[in-house]
C-alpha positions as CSV (number, residue, x, y, z in Angstrom):
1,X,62.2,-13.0,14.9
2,X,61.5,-12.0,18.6
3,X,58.3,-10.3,19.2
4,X,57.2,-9.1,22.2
5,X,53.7,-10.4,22.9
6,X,52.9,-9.7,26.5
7,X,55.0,-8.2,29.9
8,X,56.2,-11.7,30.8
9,X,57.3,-13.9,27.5
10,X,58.3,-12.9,24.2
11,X,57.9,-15.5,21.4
12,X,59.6,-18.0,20.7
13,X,59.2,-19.0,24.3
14,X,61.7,-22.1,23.5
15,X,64.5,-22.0,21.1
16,X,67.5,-24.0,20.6
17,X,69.3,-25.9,23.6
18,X,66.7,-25.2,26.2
19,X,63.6,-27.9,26.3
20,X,61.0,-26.7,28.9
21,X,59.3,-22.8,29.7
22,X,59.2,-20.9,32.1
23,X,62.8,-21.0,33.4
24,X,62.2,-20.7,37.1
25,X,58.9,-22.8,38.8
26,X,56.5,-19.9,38.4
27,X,53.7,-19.9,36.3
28,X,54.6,-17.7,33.7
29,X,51.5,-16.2,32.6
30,X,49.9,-15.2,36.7
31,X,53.3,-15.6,38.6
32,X,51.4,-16.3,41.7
33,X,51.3,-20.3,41.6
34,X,54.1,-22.6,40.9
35,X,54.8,-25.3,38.4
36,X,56.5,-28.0,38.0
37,X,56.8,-31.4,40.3
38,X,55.4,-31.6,42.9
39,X,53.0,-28.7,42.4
40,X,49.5,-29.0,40.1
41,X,50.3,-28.1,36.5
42,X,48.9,-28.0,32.7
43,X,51.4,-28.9,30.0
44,X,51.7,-28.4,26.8
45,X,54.5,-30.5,25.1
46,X,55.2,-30.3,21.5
47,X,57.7,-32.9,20.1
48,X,58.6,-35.9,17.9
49,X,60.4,-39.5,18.7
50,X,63.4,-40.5,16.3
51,X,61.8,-43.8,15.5
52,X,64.0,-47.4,15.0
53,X,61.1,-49.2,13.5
54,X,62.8,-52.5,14.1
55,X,63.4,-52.1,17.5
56,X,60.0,-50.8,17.9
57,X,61.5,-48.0,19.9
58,X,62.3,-44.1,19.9
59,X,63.2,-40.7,21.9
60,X,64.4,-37.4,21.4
61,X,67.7,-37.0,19.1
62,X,69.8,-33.8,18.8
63,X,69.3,-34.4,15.1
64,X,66.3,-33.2,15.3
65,X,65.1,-29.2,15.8
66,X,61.4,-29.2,17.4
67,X,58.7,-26.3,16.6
68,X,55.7,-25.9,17.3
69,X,53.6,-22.5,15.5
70,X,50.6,-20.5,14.4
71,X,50.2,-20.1,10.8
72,X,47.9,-17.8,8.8
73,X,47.9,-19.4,4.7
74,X,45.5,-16.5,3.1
75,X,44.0,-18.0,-0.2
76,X,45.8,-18.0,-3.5
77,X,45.4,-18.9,-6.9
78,X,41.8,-18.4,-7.5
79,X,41.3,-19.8,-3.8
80,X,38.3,-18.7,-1.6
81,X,38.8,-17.6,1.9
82,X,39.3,-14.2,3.8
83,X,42.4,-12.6,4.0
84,X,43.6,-13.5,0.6
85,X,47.6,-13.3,-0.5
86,X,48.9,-13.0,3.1
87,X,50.9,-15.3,4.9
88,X,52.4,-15.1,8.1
89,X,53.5,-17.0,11.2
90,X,54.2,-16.9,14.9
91,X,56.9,-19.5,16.5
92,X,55.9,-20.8,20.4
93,X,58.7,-23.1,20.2
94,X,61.5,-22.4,17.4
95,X,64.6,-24.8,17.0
96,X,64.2,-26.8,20.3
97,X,67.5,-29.2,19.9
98,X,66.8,-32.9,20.4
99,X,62.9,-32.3,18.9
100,X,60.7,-32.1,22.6
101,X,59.8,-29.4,24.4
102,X,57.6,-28.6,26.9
103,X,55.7,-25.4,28.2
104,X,54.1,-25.6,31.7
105,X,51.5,-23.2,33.2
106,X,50.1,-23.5,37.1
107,X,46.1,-23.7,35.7
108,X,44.2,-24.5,32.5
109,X,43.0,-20.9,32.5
110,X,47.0,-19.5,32.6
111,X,47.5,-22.3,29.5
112,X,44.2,-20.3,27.5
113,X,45.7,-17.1,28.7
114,X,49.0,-18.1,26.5
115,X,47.3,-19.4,23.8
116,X,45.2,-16.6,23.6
117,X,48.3,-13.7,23.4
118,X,49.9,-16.3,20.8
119,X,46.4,-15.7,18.8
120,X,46.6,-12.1,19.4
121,X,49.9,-12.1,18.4
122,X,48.8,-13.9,14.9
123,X,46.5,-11.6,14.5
124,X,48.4,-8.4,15.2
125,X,50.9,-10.4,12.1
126,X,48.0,-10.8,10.0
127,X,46.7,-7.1,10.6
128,X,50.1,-6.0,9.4
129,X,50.4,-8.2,6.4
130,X,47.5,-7.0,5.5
131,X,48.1,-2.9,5.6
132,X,51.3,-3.8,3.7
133,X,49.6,-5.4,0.6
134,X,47.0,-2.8,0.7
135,X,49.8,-0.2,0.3
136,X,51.6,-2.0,-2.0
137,X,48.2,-2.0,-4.2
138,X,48.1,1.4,-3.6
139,X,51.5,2.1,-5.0
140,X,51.0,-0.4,-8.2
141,X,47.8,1.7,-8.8
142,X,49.8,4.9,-8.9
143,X,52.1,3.8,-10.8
144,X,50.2,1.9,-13.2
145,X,47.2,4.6,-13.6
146,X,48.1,6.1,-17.0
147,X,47.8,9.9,-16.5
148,X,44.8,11.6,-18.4
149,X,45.5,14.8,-20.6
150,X,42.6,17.2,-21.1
């Protein structure tokens, strides 16, 4: 699911074939500095290694789809915690072929910037989850009220 999450990305920022964000050397949070080499950069990679434990060696294999996400698990079952019975999820990265990907921003302030909209983001999930089981309680209660003759 695409969501739009601020002017310049929209979420997942990496998905399928393509292994690295932004697309073009400029940060993509400011757009004033550039990124990658040779420039000054923060990175945040995401990623596994298909391992051969007898060779003691390992990299990136198109058998392998990479994610990297923000998940909200609301308690259940008696559980304590705020937000109870919601779930939900934002996807940075979403079904990066080969299992590595990378996300590269010009400062470590841009980097909290991003991080920061993908919490928003969560939350803006969360705020809605939440609405919809209050209205779904609302509607149970409705229809399980039993209706009072006087």
């Amino acid at each position: 699911m695409k969501e739009r999450t601020n002017k310049r990305f929209i979420l997942p920022v990496v998905k399928g074939k393509k292994s690295f964000w932004p697309t073009k050397p400029v940060c993509p949070v400011c757009g004033k500095r550039k990124v990658w080499e040779p420039h000054s950069m923060a990175v945040l990679s995401a990623g596994a290694l298909l391992m051969n434990r007898r060779e003691k060696s390992g990299g990136p294999s198109n058998k392998m789809d990479g994610y990297l996400s923000l998940e909200w698990h609301g308690a259940h079952n008696g559980g304590k915690g705020r937000d109870k019975e919601i779930g939900c999820m934002v996807y940075v990265i979403r079904d990066a072929v080969g299992g590595q990907a990378d996300l590269y921003f010009c400062s470590t302030l841009c980097l909290r910037r991003f991080l920061n909209a993908c919490v928003d983001e969560l939350e803006r999930r969360m705020a809605k989850e939440r609405k919809a089981l209050q209205q779904n309680a609302e509607r149970y209660r409705c229809v399980a009220a039993p209706s009072r003759k006087h």
